[in-house]
C-alpha positions as CSV (number, residue, x, y, z in Angstrom):
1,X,-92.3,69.6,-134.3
2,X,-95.2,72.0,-134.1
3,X,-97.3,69.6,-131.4
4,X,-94.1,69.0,-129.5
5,X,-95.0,71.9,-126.4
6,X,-94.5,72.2,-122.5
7,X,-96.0,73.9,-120.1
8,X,-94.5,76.2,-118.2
9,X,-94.8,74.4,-115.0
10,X,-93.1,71.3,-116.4
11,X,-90.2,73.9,-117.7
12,X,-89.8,75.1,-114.0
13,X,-89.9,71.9,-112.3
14,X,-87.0,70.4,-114.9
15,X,-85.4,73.5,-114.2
16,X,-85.2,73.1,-110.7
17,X,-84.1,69.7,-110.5
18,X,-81.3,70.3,-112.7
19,X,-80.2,73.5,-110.2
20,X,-79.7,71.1,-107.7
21,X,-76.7,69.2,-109.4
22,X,-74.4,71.9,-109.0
23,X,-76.1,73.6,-105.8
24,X,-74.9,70.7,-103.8
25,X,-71.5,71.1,-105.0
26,X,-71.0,75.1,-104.2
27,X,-73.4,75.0,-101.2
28,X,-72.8,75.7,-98.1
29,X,-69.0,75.2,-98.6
30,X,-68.3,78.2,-100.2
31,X,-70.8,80.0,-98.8
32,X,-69.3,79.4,-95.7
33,X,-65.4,79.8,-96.8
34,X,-66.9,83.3,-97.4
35,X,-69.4,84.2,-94.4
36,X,-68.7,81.3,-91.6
37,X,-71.8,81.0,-89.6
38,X,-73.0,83.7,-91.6
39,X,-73.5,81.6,-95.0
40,X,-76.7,80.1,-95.3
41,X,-78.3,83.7,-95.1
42,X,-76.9,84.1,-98.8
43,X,-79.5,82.7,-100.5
44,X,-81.3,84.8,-99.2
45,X,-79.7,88.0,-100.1
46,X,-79.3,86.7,-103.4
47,X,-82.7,86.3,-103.8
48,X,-84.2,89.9,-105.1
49,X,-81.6,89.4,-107.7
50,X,-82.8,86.4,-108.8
51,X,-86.5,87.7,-108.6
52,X,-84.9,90.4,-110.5
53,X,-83.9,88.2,-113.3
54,X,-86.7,86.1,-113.3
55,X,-89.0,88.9,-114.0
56,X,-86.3,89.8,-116.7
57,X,-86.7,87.0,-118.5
58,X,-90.0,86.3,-118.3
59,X,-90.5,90.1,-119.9
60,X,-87.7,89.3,-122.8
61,X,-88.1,85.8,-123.3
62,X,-91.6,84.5,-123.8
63,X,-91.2,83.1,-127.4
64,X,-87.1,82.0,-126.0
65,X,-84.1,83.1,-125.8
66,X,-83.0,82.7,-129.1
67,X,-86.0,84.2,-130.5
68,X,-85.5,87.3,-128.7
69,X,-82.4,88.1,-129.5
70,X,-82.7,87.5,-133.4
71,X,-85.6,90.1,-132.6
72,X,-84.2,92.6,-130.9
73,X,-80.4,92.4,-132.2
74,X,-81.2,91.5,-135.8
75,X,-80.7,88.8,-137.5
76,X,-76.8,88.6,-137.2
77,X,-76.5,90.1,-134.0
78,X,-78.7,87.9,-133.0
79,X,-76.6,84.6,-134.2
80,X,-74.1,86.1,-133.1
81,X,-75.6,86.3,-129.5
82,X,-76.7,82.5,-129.6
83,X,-73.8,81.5,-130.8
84,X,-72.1,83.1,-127.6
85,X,-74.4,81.2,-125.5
86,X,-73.9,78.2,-127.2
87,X,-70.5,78.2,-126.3
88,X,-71.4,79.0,-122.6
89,X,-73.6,76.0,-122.3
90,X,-71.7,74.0,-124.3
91,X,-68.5,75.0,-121.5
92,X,-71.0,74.3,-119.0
93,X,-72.1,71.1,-120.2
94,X,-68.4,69.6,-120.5
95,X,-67.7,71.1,-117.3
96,X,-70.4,69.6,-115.1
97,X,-70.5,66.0,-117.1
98,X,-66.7,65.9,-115.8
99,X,-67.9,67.3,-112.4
100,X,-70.3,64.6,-112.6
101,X,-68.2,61.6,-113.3
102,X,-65.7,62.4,-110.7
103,X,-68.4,62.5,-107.7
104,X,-68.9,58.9,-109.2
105,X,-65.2,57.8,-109.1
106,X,-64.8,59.6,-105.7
107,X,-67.6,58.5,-103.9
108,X,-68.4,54.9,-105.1
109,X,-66.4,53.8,-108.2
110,X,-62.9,54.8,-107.2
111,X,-60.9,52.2,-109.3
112,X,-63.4,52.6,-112.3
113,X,-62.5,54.1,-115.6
114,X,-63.5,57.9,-116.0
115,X,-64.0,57.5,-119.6
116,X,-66.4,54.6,-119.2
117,X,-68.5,56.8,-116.6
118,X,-68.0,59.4,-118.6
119,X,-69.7,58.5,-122.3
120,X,-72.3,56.2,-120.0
121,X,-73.5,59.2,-118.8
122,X,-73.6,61.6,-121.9
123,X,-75.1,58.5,-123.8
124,X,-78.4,58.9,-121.3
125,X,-78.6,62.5,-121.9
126,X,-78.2,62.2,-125.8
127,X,-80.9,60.0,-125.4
128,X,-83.2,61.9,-123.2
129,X,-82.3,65.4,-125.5
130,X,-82.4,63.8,-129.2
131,X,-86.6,62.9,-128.1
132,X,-89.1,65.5,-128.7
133,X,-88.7,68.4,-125.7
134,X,-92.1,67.3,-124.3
135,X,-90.6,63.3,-123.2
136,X,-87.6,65.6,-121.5
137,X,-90.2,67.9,-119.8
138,X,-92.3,64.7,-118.7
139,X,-89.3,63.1,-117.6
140,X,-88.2,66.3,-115.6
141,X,-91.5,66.2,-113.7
142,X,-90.4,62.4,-112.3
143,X,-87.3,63.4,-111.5
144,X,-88.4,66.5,-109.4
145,X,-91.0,64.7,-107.3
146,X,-88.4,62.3,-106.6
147,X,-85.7,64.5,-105.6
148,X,-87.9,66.5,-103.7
149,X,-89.1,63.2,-101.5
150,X,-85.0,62.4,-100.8
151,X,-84.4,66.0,-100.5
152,X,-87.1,66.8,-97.4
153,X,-86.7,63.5,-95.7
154,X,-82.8,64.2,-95.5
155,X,-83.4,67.9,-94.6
156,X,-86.1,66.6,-92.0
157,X,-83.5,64.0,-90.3
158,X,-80.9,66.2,-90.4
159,X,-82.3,69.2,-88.7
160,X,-82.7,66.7,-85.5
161,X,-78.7,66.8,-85.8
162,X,-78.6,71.1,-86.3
163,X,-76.6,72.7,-83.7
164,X,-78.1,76.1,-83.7
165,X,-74.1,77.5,-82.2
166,X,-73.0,76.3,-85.5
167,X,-75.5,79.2,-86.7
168,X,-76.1,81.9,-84.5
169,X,-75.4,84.7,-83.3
170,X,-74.9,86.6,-86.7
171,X,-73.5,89.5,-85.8
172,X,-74.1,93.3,-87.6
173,X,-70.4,93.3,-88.5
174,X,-70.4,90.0,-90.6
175,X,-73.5,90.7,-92.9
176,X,-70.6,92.4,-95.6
177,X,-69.0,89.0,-95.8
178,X,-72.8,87.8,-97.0
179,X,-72.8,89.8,-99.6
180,X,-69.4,88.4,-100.5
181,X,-70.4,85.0,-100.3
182,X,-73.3,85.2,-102.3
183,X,-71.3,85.2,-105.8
184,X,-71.3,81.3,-105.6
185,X,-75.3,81.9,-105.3
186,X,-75.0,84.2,-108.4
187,X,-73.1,82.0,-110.3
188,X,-76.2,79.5,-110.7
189,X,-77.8,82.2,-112.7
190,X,-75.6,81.2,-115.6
191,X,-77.7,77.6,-115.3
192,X,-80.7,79.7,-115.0
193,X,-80.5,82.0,-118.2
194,X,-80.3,78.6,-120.4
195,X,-83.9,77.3,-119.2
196,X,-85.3,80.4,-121.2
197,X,-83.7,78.8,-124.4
198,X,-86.7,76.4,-124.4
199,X,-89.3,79.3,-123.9
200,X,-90.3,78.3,-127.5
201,X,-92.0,75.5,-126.4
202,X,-94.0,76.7,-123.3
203,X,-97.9,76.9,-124.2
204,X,-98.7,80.7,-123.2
205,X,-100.8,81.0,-119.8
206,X,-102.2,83.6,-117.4
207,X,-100.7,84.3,-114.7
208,X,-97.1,82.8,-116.1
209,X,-94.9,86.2,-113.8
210,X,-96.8,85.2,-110.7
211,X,-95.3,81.1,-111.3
212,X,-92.2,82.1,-112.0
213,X,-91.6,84.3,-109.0
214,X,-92.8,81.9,-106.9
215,X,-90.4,79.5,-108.4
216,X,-87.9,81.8,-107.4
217,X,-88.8,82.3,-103.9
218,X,-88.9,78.1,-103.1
219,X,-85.9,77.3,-104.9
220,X,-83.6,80.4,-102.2
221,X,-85.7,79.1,-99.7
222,X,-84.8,75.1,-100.6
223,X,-81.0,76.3,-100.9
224,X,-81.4,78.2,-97.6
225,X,-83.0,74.8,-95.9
226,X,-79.8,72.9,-97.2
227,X,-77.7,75.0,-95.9
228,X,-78.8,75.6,-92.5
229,X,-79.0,72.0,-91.9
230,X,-75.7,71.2,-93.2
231,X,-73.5,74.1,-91.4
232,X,-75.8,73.3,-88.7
233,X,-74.5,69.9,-88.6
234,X,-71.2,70.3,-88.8
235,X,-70.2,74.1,-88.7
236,X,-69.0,76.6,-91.0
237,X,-64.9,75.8,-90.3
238,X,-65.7,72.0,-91.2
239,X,-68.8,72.5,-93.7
240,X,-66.1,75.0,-95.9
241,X,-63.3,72.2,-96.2
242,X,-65.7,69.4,-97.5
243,X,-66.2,68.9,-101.2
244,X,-70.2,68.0,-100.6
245,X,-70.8,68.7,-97.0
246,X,-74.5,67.3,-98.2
247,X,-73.7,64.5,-98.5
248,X,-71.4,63.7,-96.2
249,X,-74.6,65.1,-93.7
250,X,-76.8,62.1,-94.9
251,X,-74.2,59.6,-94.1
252,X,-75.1,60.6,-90.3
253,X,-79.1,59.8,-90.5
254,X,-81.2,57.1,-90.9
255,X,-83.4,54.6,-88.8
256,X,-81.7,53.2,-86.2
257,X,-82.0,49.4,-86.1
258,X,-83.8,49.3,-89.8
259,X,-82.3,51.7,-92.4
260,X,-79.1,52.8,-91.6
261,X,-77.9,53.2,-95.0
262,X,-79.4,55.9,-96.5
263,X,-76.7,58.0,-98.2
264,X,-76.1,55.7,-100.7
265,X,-80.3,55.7,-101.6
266,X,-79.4,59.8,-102.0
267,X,-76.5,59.6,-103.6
268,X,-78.2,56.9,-106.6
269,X,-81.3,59.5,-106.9
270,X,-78.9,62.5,-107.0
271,X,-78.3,60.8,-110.6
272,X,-81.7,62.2,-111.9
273,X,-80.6,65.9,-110.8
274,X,-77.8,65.4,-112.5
275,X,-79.6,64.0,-115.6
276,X,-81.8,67.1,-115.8
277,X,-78.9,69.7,-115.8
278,X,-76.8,67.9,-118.2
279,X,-80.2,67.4,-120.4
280,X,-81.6,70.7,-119.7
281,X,-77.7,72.4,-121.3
282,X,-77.2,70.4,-124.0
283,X,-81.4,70.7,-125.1
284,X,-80.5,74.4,-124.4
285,X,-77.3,74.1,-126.9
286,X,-79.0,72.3,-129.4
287,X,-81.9,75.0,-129.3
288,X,-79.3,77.9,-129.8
289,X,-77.2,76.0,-132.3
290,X,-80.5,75.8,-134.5
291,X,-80.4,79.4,-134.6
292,X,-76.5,80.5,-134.3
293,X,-76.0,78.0,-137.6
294,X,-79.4,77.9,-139.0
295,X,-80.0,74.1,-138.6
296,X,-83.6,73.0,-139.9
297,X,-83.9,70.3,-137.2
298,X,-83.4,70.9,-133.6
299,X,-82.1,67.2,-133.3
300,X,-79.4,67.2,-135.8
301,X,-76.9,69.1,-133.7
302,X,-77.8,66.8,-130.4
303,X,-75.0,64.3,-131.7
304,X,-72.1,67.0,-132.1
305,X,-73.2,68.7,-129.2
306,X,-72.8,65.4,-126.8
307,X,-69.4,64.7,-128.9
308,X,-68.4,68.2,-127.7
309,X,-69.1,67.6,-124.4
310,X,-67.2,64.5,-123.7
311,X,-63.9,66.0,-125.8
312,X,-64.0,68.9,-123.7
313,X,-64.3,66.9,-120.3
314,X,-61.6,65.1,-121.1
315,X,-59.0,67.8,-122.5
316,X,-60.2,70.8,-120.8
317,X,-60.6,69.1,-117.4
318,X,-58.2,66.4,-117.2
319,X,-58.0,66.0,-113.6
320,X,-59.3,67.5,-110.7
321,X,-57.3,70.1,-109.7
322,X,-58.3,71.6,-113.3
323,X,-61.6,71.2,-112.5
324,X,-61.8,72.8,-109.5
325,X,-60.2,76.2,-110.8
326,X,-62.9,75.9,-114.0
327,X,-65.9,75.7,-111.5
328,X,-64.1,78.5,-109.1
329,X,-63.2,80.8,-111.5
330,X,-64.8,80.4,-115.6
331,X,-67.6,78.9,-114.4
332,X,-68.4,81.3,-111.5
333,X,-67.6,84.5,-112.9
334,X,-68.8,83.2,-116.6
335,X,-72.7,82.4,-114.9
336,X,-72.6,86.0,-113.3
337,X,-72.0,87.9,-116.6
338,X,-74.3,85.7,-119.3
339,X,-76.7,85.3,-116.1
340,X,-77.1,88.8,-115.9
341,X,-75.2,90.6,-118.3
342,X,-76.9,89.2,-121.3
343,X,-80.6,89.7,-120.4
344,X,-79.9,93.1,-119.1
345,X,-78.8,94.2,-122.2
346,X,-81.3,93.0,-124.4
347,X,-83.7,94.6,-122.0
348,X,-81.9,98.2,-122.5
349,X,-82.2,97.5,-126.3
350,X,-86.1,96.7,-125.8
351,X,-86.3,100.0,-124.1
352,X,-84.8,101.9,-126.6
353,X,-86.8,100.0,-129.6
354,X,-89.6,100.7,-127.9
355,X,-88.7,104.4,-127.8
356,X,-88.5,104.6,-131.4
């Protein structure tokens, strides 16, 4: 649809609420099977990368992704290289929708049918991704205000609870182990790269590099909130065996007397981040697929894309042990190389075009 455009701001907000769906998942534990006390200062180190990338893709990727790599790769290099993506957010998509139903299961449904959780939740996100892009970028503002209210009321109770031993001293010989643990902060980057896919849509404005750094700098600064409060609260030898030390940390707050309960108000909006990064990957997917097989209508591969999805939850993950070695290995290693490896080399292609 030629009227149906975002702004960039709505792009970045959608973007971020989806990013903390699986941040919550690979954050602080890993960071701190990695570092110990050490861990929450890999955000941090992991953020001039991102700035890194950030500036990458807002150099490469104005007109999106896809666009930019049928320019600079050619037309069937370029297919080639959507189609490649595709399959990444597509892997992604199946991988985080199973991820997705079994926080459900585990945490409140536990006798409950997957599959029934399962298509529930794909149905809302073909329905929020077969609409115009702008109703998912509208939508995608709501859901980030919301989160971010939950978000900084839990992270303001819980840093009452912090116990800065958990935390400190960080001593000169452990910083190497940082930059070991910050491959599960690199491996978000293969969210990241697919947000670009809906450049196509984004009105162009001044001063778009300055909003998009910023961006970067208060989402490593968010994750490095959530994770000092949460190794705070319960240490980096506890915090690295729990599957969402985030919330199990909000089950320990609330208002004494009044509202006591307020995990399970967290948990229910943690449904919206969720919302966004399975709608944000499979818009992303249907975006690419126009491209990779020359589909006239963004919203005619939504359907397939969703069907996809579920078959691959179910077969490719079918329980959790599966799961867990997708999102440890694939899935972490997988976001580092398309998160980074793609964009850097279309940017050494762009260099040399621009040579010639």
């Amino acid at each position: 649809m030629p009227d149906d455009r975002i702004s960039l701001r709505q792009l970045l907000t959608l973007t971020f609420a989806a990013l903390l769906s699986p941040a919550i998942q690979l954050l602080p534990g890993l960071t701190a099977q990695r570092a110990g006390a050490a861990g929450w200062l890999a955000t941090l180190a992991a953020l001039p990368v991102l700035l890194g990338l950030c500036w990458l893709l807002w150099r490469l990727f104005g007109d999106g992704l896809p666009n930019a790599a049928q320019r600079l790769l050619g037309s069937a290099l370029g297919r080639v290289f959507c189609l490649l993506y595709f399959l990444w957010g597509l892997y992604l998509l199946a991988a985080n929708a199973r991820q997705v139903t079994l926080r459900f299961l585990t945490i409140s449904y536990r006798n409950a049918p997957m599959v029934l959780f399962l298509l529930a939740l794909l149905g809302v996100t073909f329905w929020l991704v077969r609409k115009p892009v702008r109703a998912l970028a509208r939508a995608g503002e709501v859901f980030f205000l919301t989160l971010a209210a939950g978000l900084a009321l839990s992270l303001l109770l819980g840093a009452f609870q912090v116990d800065t031993a958990n935390l400190l001293p960080v001593w000169v010989e452990g910083l190497p182990a940082v930059g070991w643990a910050t491959l599960p902060v690199l491996g978000l980057l293969g969210y990241v790269v697919l947000a670009p896919c809906l450049g196509g849509h984004v009105v162009p404005e001044e001063g778009s590099r300055r909003k998009i750094l910023r961006w970067a700098v208060g989402l490593c600064l968010t994750l490095t909130a959530l994770q000092v409060v949460c190794l705070g609260n319960f240490g980096p030898g506890l915090a690295g065996r729990m599957d969402t030390p985030f919330f199990m940390m909000v089950k320990g707050i609330g208002f004494e007397g009044t509202f006591q309960r307020m995990e399970s108000v967290i948990i229910a909006l943690w449904v919206l981040a969720d919302l966004a990064l399975l709608s944000l990957l499979a818009c992303a997917c249907s975006e690419l697929a126009q491209k990779g097989f020359a589909i006239k209508k963004r919203s005619t591969a939504v359907l397939p894309i969703i069907l996809a999805a579920a078959a691959g939850a179910i077969w490719l993950f079918p329980d959790a042990f599966a799961l867990d070695r997708a999102l440890e290995g694939p899935v972490l290693w997988g976001g580092i190389l398309f998160g980074l490896g793609g964009p850097l080399l279309l940017f050494v292609i762009s260099l040399f075009r621009r040579k010639e």
